[in-house]
One Martini backbone bead per residue (centre of mass of N, CA, C, O) as a GRO file, in nm:
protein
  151
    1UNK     BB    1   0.387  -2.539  11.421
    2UNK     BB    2   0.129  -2.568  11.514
    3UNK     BB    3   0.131  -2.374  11.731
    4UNK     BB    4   0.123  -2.157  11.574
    5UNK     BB    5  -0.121  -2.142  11.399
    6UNK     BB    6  -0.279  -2.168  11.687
    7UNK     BB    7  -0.191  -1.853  11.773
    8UNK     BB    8  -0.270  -1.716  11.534
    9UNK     BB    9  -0.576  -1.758  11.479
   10UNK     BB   10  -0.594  -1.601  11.825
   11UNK     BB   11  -0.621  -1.321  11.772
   12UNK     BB   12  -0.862  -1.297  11.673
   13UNK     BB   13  -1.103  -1.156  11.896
   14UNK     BB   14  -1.381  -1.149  12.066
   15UNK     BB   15  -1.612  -0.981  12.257
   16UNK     BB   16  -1.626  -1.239  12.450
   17UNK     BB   17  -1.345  -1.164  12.523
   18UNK     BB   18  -1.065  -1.124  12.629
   19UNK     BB   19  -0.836  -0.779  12.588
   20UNK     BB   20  -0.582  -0.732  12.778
   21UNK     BB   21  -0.325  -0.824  12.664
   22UNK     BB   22  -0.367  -0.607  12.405
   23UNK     BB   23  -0.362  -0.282  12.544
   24UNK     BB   24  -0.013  -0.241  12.584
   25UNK     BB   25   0.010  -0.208  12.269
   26UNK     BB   26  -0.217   0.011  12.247
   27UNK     BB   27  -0.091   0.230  12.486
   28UNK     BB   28   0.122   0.332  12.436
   29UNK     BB   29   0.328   0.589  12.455
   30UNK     BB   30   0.443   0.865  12.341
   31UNK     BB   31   0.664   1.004  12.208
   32UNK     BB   32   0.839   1.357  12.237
   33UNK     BB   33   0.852   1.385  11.932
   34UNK     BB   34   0.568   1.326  11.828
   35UNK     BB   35   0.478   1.589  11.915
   36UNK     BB   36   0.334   1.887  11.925
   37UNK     BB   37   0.447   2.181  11.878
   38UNK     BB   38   0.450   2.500  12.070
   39UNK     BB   39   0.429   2.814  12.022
   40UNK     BB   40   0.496   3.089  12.151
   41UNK     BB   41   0.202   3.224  12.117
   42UNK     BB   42   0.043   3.016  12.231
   43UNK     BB   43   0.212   3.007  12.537
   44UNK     BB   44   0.108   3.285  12.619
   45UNK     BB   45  -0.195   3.260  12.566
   46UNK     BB   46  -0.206   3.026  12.801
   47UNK     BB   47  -0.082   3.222  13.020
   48UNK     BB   48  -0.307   3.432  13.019
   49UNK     BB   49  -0.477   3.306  13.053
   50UNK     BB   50  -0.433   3.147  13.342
   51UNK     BB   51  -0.428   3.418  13.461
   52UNK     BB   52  -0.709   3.524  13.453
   53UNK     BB   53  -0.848   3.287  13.579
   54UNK     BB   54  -0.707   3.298  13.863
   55UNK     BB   55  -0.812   3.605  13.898
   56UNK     BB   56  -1.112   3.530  13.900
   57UNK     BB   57  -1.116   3.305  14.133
   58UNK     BB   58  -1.032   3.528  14.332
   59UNK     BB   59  -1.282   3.711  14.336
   60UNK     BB   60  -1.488   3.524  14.378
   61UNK     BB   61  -1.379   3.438  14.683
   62UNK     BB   62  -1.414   3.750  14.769
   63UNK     BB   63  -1.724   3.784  14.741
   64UNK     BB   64  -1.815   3.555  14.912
   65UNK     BB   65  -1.673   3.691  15.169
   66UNK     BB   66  -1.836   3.942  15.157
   67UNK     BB   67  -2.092   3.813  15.177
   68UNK     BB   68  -2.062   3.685  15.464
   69UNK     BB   69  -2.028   3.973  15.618
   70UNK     BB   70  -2.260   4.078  15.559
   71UNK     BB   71  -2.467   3.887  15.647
   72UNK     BB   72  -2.391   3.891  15.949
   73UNK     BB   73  -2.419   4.196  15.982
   74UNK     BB   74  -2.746   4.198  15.907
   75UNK     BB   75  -2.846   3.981  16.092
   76UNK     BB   76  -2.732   4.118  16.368
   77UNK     BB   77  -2.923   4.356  16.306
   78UNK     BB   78  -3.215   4.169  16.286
   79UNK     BB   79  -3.178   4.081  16.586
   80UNK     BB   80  -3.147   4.361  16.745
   81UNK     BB   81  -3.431   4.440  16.688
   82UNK     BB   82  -3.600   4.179  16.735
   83UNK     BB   83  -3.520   4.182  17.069
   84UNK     BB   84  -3.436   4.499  17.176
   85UNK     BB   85  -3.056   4.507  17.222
   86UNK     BB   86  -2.962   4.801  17.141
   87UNK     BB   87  -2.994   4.958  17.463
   88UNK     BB   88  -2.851   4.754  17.611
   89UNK     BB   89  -2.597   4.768  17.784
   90UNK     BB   90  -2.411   4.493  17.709
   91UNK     BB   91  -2.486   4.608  17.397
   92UNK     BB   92  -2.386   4.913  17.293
   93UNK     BB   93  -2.131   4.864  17.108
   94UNK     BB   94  -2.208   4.630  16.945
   95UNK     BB   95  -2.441   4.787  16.819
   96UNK     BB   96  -2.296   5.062  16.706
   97UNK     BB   97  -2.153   4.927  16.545
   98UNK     BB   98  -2.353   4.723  16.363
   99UNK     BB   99  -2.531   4.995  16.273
  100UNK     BB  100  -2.305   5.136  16.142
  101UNK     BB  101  -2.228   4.973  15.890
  102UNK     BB  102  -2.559   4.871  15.813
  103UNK     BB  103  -2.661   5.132  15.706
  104UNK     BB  104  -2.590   5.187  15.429
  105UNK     BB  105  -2.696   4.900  15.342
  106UNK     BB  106  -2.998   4.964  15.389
  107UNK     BB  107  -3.104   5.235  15.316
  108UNK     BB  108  -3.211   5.152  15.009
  109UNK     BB  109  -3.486   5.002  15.202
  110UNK     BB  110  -3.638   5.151  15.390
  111UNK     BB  111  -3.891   5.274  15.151
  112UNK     BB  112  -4.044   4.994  15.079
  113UNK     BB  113  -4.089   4.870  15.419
  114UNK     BB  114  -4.228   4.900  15.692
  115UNK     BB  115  -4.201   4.783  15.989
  116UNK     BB  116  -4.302   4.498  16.217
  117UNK     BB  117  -4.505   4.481  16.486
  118UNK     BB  118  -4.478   4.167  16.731
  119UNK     BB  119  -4.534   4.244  17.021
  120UNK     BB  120  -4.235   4.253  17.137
  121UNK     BB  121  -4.178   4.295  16.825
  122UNK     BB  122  -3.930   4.335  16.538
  123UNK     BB  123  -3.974   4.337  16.199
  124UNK     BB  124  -3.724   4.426  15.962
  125UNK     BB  125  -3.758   4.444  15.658
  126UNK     BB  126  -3.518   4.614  15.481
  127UNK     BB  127  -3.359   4.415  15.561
  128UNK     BB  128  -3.431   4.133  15.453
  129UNK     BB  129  -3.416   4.294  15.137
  130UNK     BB  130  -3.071   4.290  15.166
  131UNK     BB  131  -3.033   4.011  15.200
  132UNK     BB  132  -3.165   3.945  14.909
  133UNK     BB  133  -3.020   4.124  14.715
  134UNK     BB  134  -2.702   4.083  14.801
  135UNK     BB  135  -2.746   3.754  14.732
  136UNK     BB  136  -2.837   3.757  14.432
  137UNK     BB  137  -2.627   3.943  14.315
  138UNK     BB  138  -2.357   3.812  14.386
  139UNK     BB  139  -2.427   3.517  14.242
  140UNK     BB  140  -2.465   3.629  14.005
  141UNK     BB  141  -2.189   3.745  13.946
  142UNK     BB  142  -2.031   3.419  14.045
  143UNK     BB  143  -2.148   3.299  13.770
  144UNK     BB  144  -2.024   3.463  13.556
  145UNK     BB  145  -1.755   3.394  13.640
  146UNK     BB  146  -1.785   3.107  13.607
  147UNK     BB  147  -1.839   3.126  13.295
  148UNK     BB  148  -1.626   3.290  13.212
  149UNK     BB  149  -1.400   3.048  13.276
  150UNK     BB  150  -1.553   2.785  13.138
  151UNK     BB  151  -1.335   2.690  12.874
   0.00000   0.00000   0.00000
């Protein structure tokens, strides 16, 4: 009896005192049934919002990808002009592929600033305002998709 009082006692415990003991009783699970339900149209509305969010991160995915072989193509590019390896005869397919698709993309940054000759090399301007161009758009647009995302 005495034991049982100073057990019952024992409850209240101070804050530096350990409280695991407490924990799994104060811890356990809802059942299922305790649960709030969801109505058909909060699942559907549920369900198109996770649809459309799958689609905008693979969007995302995409443009980073499609980022990255513009870069290595424009890189390849500026590479090919900067060492004057376009004319040699080794490598005169692979630069007129390069040329041939990243002219396009070139185009519009021609007339900003013309080509700069350093000894016997050629620093292309254009180019490297495309890739600067087109990697702050794709950033731009791919944080907007993210935050679009992020709710």
């Amino acid at each position: 009896m005495i034991r049982q009082r100073r057990q019952s006692a024992n409850r209240h415990i101070f804050y530096d005192q350990t409280t695991d003991p407490m924990l799994p009783f104060s811890t356990t699970p809802m059942s299922h049934f305790a649960l709030p339900h969801e109505s058909w149209m909060q699942r559907i509305f549920r369900g198109l919002g996770t649809f459309f969010c799958t689609i905008i991160r693979k969007v995302n995915q995409l443009l980073a990808l499609a980022l990255t072989v513009l870069l290595l193509l424009l890189f390849a590019r500026f590479v090919l002009n900067f060492f004057h390896l376009s004319n040699s005869s080794g490598t005169a397919y692979f630069s007129y592929w390069v040329f041939f698709l990243s002219t396009p993309l070139v185009t519009p940054f021609e007339n900003l600033l013309p080509s700069l000759p350093y000894d016997s090399y050629t620093i292309e301007v254009p180019v490297l305002i495309a890739i600067l161009a087109y990697a702050l758009a794709t950033t731009i647009i791919r944080k907007f998709l993210k935050i679009l995302v992020a709710w």
